[in-house]
LORO-150375 format. One record per residue: residue number from 0; residue in three letters; x, y, z of N, C-alpha, C, O in turn. Coordinates in steps of 0.02 Angstrom, whole numbers, plus 32768, in hexadecimal, padded with zeros to 4 digits. Example, Ala and Ser with C-alpha at 12.3 -4.5 7.8 and 13.67 -1.06 7.14 Angstrom:
# residues 2
REC;0;ALA;8294;7EE4;8186;8267;7F1F;8186;8294;7F5B;8186;82C8;7F5A;81A7
REC;1;SER;8282;7F90;8162;82AC;7FCB;8165;8285;8002;818A;829E;8039;8192
This chain:
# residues 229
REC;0;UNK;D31C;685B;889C;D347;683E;8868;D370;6804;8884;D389;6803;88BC
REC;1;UNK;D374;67D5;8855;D397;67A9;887F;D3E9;679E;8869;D3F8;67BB;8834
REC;2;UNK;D41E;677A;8889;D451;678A;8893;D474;6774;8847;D450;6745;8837
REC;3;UNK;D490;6779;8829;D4A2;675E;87F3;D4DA;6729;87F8;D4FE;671A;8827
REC;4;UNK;D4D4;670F;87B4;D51A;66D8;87C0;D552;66F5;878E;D53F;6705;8756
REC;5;UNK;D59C;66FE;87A0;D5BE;6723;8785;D5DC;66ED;8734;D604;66C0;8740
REC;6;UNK;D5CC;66F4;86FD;D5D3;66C1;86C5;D5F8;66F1;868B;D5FD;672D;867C
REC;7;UNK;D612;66A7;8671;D63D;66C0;861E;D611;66BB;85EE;D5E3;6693;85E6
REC;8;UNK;D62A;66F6;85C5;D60C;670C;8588;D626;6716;856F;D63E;674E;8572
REC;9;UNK;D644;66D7;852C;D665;66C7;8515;D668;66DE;84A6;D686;66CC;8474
REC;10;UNK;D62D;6713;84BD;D62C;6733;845C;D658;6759;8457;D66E;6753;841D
REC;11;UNK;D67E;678E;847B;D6B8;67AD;8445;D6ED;677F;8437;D70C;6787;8403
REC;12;UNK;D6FC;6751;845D;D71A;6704;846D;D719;66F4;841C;D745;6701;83F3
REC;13;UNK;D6DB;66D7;8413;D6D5;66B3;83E5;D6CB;66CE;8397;D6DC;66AD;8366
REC;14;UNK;D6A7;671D;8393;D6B6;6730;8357;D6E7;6740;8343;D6EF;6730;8308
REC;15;UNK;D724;6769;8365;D763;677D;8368;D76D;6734;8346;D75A;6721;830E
REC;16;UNK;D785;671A;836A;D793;66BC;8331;D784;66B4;8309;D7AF;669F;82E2
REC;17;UNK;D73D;66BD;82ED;D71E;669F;82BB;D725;66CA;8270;D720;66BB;8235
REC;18;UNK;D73B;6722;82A6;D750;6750;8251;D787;6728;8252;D78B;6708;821E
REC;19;UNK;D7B0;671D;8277;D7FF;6720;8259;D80B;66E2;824D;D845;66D1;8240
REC;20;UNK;D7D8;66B5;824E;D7D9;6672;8219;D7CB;6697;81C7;D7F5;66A3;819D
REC;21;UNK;D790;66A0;81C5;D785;66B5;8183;D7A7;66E9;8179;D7AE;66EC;813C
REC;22;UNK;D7BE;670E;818E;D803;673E;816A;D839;66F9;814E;D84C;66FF;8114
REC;23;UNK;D84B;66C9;8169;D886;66B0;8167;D85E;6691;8126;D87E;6697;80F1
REC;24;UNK;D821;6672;8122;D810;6644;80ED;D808;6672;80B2;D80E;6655;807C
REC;25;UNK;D7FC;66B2;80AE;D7EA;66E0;8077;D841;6700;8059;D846;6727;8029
REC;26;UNK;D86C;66EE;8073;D8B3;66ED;8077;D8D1;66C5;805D;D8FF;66CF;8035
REC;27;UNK;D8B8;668A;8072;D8D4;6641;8060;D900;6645;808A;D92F;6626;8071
REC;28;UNK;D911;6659;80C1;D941;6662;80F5;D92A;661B;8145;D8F5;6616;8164
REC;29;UNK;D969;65F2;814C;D956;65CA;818B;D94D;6601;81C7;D972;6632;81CD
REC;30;UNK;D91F;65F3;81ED;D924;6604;8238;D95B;65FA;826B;D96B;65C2;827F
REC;31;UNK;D970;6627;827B;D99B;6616;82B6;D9A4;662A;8309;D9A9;6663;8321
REC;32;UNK;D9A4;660A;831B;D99B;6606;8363;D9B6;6663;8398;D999;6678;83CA
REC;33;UNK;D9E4;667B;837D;D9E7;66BE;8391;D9C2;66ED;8379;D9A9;671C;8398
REC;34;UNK;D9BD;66DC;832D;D985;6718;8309;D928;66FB;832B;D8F0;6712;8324
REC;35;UNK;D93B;66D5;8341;D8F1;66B5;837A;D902;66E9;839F;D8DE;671B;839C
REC;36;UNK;D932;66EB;83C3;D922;66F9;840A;D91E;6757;83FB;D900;6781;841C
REC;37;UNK;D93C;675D;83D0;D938;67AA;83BD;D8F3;67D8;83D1;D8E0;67FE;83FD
REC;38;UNK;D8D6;67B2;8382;D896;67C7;8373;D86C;67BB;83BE;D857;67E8;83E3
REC;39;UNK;D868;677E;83C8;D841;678D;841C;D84F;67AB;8444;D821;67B0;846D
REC;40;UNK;D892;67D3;8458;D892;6800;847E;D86D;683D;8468;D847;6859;848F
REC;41;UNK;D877;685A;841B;D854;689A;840C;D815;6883;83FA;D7F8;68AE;83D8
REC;42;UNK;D7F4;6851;8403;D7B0;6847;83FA;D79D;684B;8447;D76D;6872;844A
REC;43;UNK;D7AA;6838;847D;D7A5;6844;84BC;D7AA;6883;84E1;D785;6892;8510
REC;44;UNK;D7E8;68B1;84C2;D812;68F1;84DC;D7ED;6925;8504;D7FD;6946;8536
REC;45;UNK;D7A8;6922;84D7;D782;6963;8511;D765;693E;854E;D758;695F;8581
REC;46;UNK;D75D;690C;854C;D75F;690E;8590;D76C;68FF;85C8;D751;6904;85FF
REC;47;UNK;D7AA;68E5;85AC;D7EE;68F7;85E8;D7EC;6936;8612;D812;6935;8643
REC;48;UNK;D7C8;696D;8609;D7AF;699D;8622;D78E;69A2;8653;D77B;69DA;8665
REC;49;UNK;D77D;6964;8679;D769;6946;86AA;D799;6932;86DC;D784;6912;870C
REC;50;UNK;D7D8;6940;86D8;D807;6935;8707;D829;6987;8722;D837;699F;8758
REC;51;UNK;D82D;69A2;86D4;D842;69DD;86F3;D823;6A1B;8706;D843;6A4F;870F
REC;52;UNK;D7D1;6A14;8710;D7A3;6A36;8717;D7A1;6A30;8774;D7A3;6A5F;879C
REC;53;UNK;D79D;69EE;8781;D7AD;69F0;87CF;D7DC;6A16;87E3;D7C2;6A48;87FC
REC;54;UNK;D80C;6A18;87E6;D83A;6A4A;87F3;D829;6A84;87F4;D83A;6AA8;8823
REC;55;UNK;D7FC;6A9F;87B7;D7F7;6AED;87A5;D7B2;6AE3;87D2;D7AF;6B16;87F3
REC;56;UNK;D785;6AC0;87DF;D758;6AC4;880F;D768;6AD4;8867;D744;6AF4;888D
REC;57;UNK;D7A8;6AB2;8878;D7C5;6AAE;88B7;D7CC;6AF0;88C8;D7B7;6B0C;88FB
REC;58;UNK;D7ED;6B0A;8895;D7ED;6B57;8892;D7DF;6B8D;888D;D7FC;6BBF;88A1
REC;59;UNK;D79E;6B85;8868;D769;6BC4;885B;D72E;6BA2;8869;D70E;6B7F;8841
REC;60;UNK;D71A;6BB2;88C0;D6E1;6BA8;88DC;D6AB;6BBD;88D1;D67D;6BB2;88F8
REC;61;UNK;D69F;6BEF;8883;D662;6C0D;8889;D63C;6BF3;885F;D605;6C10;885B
REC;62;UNK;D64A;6BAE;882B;D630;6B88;8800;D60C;6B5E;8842;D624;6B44;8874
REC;63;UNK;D5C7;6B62;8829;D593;6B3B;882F;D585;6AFA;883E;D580;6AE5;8804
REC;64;UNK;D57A;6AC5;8865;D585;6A88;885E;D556;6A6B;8823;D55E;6A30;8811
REC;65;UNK;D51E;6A9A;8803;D4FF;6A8D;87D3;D53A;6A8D;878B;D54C;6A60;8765
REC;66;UNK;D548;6AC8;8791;D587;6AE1;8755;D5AF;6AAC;874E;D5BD;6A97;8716
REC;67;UNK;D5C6;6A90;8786;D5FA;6A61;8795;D5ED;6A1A;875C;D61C;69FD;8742
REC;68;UNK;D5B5;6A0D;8752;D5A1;69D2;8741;D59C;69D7;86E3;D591;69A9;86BB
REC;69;UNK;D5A4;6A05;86DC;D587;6A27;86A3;D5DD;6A31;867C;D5ED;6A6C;8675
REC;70;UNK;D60F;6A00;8666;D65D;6A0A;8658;D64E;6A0C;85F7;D681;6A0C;85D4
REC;71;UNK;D611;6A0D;85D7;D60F;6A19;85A4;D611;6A72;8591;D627;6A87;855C
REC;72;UNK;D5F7;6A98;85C2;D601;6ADB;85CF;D63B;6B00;85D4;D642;6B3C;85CB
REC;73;UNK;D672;6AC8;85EB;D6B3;6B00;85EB;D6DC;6AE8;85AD;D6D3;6AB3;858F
REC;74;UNK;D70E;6B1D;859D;D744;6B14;856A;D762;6AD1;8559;D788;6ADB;852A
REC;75;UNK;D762;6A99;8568;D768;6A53;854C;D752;6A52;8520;D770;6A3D;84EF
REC;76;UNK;D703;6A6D;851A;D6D9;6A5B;84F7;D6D0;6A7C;84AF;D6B1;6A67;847E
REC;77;UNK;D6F9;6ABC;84B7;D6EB;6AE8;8484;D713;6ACA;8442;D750;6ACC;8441
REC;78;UNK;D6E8;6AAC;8401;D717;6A97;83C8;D755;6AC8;83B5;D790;6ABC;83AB
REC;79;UNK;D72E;6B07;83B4;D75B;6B37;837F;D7A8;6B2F;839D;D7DA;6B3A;837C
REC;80;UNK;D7A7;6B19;83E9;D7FC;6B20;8419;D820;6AEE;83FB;D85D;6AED;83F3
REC;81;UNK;D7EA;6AB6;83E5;D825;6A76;83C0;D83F;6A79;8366;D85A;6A4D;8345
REC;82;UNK;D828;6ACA;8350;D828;6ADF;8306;D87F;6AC0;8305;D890;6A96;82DC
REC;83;UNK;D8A7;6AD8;8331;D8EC;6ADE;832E;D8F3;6A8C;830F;D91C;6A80;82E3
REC;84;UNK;D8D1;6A63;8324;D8DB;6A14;8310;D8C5;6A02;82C6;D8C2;69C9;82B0
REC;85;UNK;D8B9;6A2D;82AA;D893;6A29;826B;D8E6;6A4C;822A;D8E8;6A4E;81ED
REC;86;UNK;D912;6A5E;8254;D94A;6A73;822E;D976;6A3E;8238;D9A8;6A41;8215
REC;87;UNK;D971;6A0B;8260;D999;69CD;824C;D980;69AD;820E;D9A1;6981;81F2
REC;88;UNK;D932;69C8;81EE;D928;69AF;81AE;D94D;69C2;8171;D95A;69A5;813C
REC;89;UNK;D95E;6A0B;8191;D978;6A2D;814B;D9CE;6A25;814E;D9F1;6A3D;8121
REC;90;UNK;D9E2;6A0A;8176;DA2B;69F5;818A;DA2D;69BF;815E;DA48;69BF;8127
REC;91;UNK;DA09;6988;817F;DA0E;6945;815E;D9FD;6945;8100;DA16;6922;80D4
REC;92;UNK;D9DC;6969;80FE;D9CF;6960;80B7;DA06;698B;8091;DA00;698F;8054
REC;93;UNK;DA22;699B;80A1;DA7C;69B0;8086;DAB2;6989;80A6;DADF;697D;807E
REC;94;UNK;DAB9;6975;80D7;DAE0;6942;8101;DADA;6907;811F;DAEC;68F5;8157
REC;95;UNK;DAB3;68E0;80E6;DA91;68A9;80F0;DACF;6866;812A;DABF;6835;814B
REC;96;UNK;DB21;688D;811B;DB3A;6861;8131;DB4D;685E;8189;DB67;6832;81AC
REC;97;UNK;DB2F;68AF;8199;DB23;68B6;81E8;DAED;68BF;81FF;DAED;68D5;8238
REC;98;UNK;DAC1;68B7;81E9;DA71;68B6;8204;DA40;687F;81D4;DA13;6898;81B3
REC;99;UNK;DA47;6853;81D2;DA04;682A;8188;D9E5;6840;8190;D9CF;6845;81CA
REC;100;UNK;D9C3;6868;814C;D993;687C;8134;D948;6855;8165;D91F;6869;818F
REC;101;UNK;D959;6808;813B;D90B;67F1;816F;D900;67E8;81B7;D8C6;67E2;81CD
REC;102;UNK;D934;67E7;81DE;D93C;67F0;820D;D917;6851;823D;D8F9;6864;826F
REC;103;UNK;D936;686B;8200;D91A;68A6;8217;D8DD;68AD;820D;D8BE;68D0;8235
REC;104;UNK;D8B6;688A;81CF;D87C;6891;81BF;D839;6864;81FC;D7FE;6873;8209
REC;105;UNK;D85B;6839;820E;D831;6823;8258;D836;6835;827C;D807;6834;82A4
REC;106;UNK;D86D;6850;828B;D86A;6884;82E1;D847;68BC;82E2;D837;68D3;8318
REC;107;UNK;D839;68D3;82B7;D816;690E;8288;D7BD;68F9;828F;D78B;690C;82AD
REC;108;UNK;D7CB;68D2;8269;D77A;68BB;8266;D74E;689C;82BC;D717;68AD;82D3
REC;109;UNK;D788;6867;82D7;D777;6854;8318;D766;6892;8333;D72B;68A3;833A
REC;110;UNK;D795;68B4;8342;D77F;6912;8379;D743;6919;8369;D71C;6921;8398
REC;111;UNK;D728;6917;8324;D6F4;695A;8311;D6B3;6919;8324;D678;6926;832F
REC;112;UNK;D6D1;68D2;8324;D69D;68BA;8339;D67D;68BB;838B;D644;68B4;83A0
REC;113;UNK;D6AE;68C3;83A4;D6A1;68CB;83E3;D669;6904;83EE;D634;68FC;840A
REC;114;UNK;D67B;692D;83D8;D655;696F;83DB;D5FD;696F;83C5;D5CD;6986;83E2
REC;115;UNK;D605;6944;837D;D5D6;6931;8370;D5A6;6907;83A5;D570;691D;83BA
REC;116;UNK;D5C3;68C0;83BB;D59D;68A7;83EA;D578;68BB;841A;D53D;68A9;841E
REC;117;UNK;D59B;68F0;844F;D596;6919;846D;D55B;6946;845B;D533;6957;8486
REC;118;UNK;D555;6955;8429;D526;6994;8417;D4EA;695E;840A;D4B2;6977;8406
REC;119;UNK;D4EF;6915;8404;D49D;68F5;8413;D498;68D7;844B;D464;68D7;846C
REC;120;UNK;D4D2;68B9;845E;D4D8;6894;84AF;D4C7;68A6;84EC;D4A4;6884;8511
REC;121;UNK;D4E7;68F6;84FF;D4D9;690D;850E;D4AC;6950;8525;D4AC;6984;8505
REC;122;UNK;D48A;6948;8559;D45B;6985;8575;D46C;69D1;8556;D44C;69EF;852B
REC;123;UNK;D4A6;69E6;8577;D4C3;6A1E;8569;D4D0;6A47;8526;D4C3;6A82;8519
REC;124;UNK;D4F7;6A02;84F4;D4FB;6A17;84C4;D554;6A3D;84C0;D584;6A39;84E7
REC;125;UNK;D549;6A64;8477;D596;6A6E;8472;D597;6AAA;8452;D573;6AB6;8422
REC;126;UNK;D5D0;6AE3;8472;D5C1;6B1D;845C;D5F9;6B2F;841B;D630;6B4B;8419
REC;127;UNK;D5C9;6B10;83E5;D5EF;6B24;83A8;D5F2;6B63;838A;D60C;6B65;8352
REC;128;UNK;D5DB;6B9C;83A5;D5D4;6BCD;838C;D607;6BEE;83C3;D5F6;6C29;83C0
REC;129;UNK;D62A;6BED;83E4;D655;6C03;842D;D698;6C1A;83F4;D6B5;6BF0;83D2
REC;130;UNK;D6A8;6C61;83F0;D69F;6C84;842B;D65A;6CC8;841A;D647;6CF8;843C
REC;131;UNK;D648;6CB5;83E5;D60F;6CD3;83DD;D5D6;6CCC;83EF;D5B4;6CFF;83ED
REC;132;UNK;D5BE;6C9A;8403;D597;6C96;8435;D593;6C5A;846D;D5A8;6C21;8463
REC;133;UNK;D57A;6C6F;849F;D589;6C47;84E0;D552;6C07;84D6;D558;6BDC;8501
REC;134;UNK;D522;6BFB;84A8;D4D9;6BCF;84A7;D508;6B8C;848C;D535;6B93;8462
REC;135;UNK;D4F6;6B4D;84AA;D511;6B1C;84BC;D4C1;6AFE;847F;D484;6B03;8481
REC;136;UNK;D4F1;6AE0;8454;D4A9;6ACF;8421;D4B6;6A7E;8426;D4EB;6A5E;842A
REC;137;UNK;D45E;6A65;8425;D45F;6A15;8428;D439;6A00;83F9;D420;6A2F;83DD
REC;138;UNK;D427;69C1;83DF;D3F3;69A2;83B6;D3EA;6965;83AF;D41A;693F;83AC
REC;139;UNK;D3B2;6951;83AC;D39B;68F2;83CA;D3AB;68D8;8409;D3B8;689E;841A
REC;140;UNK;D3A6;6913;8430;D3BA;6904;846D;D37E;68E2;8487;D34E;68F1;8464
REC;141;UNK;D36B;68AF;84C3;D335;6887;84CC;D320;689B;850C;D348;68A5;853A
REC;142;UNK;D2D9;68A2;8512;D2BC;68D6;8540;D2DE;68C4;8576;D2F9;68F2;8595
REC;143;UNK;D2E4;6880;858F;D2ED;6879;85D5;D333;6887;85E5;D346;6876;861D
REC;144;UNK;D358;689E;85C2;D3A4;68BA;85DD;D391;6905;85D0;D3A7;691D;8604
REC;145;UNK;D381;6924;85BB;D36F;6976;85B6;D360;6997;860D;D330;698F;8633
REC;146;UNK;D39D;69BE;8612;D3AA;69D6;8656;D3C5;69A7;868B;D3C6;69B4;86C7
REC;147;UNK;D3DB;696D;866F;D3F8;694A;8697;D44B;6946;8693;D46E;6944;8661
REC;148;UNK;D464;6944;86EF;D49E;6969;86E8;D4C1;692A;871B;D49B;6903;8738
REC;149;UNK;D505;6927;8723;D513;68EC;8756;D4F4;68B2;8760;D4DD;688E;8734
REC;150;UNK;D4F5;68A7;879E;D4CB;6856;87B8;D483;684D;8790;D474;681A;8771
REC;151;UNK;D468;6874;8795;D42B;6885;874F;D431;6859;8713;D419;6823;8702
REC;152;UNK;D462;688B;86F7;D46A;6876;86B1;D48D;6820;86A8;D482;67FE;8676
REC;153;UNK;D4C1;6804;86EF;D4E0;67DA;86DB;D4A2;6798;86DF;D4A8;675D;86CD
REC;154;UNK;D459;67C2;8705;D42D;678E;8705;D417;6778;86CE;D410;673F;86B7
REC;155;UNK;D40C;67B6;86B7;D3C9;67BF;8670;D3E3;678F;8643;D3CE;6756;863D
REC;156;UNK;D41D;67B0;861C;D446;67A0;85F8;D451;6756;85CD;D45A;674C;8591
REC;157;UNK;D44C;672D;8601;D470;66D7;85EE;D40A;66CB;85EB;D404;668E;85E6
REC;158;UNK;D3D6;66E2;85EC;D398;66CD;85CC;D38A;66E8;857D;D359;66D9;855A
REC;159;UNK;D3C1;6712;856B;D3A8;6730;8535;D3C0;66FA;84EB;D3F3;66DB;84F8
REC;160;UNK;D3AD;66F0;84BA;D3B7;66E3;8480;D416;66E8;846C;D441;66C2;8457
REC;161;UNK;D413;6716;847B;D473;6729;846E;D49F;6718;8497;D4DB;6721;848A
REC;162;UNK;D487;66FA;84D5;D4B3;66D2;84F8;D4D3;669D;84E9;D50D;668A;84EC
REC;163;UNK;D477;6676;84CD;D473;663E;84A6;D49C;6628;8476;D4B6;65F0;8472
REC;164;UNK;D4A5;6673;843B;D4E3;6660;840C;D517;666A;8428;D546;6653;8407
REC;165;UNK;D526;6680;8454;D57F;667F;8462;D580;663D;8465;D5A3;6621;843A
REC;166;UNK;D55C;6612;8496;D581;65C7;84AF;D56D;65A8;845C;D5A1;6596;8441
REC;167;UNK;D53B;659F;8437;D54F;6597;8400;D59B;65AA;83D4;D5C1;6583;83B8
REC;168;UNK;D59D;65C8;83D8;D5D3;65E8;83BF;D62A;65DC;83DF;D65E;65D8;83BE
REC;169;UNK;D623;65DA;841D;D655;65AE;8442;D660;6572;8430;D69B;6565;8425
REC;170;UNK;D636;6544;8429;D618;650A;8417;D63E;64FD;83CA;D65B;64C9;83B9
REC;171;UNK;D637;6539;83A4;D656;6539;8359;D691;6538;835A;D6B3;6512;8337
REC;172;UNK;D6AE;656C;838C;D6E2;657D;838A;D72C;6566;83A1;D765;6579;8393
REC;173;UNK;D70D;652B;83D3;D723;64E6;83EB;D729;64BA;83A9;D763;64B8;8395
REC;174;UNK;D70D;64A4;8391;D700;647E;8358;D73C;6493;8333;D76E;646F;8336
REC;175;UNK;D73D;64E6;82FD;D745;64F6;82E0;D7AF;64FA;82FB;D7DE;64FC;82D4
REC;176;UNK;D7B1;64FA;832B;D7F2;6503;8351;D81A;64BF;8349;D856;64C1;833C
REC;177;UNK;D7EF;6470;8354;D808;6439;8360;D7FF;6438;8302;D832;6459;82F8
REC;178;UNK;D7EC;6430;82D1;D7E3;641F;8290;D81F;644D;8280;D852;6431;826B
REC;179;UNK;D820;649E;8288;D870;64BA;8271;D8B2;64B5;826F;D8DE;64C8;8248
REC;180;UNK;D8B1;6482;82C3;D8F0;648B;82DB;D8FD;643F;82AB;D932;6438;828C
REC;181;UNK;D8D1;6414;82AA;D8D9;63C3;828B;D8EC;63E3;8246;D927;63D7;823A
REC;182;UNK;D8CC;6409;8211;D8CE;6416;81C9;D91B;6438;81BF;D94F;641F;81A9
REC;183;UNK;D910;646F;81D2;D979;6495;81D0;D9AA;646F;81F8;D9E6;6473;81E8
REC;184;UNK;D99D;6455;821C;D9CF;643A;825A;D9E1;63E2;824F;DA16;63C3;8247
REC;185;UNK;D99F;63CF;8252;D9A2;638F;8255;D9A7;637C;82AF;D9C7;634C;82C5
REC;186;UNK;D97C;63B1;82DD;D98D;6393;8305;D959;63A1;8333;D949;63DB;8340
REC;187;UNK;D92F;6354;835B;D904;6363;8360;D900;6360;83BE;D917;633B;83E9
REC;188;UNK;D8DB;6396;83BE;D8D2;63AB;840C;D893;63A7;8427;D873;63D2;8445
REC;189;UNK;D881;6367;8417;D82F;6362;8434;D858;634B;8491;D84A;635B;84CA
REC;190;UNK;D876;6330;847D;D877;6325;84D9;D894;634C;8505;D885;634C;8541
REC;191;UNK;D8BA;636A;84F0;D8DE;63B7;8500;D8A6;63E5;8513;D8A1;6400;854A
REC;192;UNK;D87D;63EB;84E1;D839;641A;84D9;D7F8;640E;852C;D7DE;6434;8555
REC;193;UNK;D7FA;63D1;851F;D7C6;6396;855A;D7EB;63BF;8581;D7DF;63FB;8581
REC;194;UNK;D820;63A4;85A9;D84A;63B2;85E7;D849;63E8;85F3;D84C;63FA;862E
REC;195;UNK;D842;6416;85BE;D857;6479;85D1;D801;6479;85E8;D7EF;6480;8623
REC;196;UNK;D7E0;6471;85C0;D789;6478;85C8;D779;6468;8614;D75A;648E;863A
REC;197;UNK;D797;6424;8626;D786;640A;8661;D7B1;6433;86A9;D79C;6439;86E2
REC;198;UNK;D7DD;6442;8695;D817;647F;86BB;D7F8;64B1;86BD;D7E6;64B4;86F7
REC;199;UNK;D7DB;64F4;8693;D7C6;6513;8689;D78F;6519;86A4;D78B;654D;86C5
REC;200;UNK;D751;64EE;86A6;D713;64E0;86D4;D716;64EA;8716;D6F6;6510;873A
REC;201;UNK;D74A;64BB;8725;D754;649B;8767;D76D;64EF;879F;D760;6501;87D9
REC;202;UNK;D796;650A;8766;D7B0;6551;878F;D780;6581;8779;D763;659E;87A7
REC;203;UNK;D771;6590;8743;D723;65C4;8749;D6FB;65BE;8771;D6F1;65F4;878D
REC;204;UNK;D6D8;658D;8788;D6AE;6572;879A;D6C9;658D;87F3;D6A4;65B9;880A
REC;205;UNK;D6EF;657E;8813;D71D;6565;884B;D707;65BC;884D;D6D0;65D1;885F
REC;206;UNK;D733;65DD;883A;D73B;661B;882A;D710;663B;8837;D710;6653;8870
REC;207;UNK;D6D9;664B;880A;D6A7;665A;8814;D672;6662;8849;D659;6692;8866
REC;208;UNK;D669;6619;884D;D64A;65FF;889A;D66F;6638;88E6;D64F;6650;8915
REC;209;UNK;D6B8;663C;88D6;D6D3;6651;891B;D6BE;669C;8927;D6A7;66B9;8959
REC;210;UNK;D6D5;66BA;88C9;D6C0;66FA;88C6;D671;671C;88C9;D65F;6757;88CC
REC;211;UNK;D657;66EF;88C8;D61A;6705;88CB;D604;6714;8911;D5E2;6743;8925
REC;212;UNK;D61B;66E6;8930;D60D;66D9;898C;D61A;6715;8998;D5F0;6733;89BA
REC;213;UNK;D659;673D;8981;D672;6760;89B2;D63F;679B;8986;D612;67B8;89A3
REC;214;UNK;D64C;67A4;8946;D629;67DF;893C;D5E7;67F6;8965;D5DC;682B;8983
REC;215;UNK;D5B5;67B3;895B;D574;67C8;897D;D57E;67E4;89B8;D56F;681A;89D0
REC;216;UNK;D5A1;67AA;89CE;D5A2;67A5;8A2A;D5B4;67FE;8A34;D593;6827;8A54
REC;217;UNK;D5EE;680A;8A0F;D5F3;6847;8A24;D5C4;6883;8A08;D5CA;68BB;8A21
REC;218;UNK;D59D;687B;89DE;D566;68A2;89E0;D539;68A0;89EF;D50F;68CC;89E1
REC;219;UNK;D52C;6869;8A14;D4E4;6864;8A48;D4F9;6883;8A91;D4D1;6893;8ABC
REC;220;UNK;D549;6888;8A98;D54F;689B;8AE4;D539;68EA;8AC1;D503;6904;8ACF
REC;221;UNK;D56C;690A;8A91;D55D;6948;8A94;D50E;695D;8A8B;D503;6996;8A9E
REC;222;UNK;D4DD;6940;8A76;D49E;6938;8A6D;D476;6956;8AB2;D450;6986;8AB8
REC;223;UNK;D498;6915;8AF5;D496;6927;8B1F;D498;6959;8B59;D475;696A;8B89
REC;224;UNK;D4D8;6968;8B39;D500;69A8;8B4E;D4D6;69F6;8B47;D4CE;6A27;8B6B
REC;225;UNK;D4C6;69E3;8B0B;D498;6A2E;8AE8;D447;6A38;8B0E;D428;6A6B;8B1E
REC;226;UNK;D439;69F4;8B12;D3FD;69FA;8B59;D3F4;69FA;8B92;D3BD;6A00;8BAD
REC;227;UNK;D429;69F4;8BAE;D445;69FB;8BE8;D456;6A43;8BF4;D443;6A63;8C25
REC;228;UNK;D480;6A5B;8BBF;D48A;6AB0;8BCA;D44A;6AD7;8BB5;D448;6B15;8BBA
């Protein structure tokens, strides 16, 4: 297998955005820059689960380095844990003046999209039936990611068709960001936008490159290590 390159994948990114545009347009409601940043965090949220899973890995040595790779399997992932977020709907729609209604209705919808994606994006799949059953269900998943887990999967992945639409879709969502802020605002951030893009590259990129060095490097010594012992 060969080593992968560590890359952004940028679709819960961009649908999370794109409901809570059309919530705002089915509203007649402007967009605004915090109810942005909202909805992308709970369109993102599970898997932030990726930070605090290391930790719980550091600690309980008896997970698998296979298991390890596999963070759609643990409780992040389980929808029914984020039900509790589904009662800021029923808040807001009586207390529209401490929760907006549409506001709640995209953070709502973003989550369940996540989940959704997930259950075609990914190999694993998503265990919507938890806590009743442990079977991690998938569909349109594309052969060549099926059982693919880590460095694997981050190969497969960016050849498939659905990669393809995210940067499409980034692509929109760029667009769709500089045309909003000009229409409600009147204020236009195409060069603001350039500069962050070109900032943003320049340190992903940087980033990446360093982290990658070290990751391999250090799993080719341990590689080593294991043939050696």
């Amino acid at each position: 297998m060969r080593d992968a390159t560590i890359r952004f994948f940028p679709g819960h990114v961009c649908v999370s955005y794109l409901i809570y545009l059309l919530v705002c347009l089915f509203f007649h409601t402007p967009p605004t820059v915090i109810h942005t940043i909202i909805v992308l965090i709970f369109g993102m949220f599970p898997d932030f689960d990726v930070f605090y899973l290391q930790v719980y890995f550091r600690i309980n040595k008896t997970i698998s380095r296979e298991k390890r790779t596999q963070h759609h399997a643990f409780p992040g992932h389980y929808p029914l844990l984020y039900s509790p977020v589904g009662f800021f709907l029923v808040v807001s729609s009586f207390f529209p003046m401490f929760i907006p209604f549409q506001l709640s209705i995209a953070v709502n919808v973003a989550l369940l999209s996540h989940f959704l994606l997930d259950t075609i994006c990914v190999p694993d799949g998503i265990k919507w039936l938890w806590p009743k059953s442990q079977r991690q269900i998938r569909f349109l998943t594309p052969r060549n990611l099926r059982d693919k887990h880590g460095d694997a999967y981050m190969w497969e992945y960016p050849k498939t068709y659905m990669f393809k639409i995210e940067l499409i879709l980034l692509v929109i969502c760029s667009i769709l960001f500089v045309i909003n802020d000009w229409l409600y605002y009147h204020v236009f951030y195409l060069p603001v936008l350039i500069i962050s893009v070109i900032i943003f590259l320049i340190f992903y990129f940087s980033f990446t490159m360093i982290l990658e060095r070290f990751w391999f490097s250090r799993k080719r010594k341990k590689n080593i290590q294991n043939k050696q012992d």
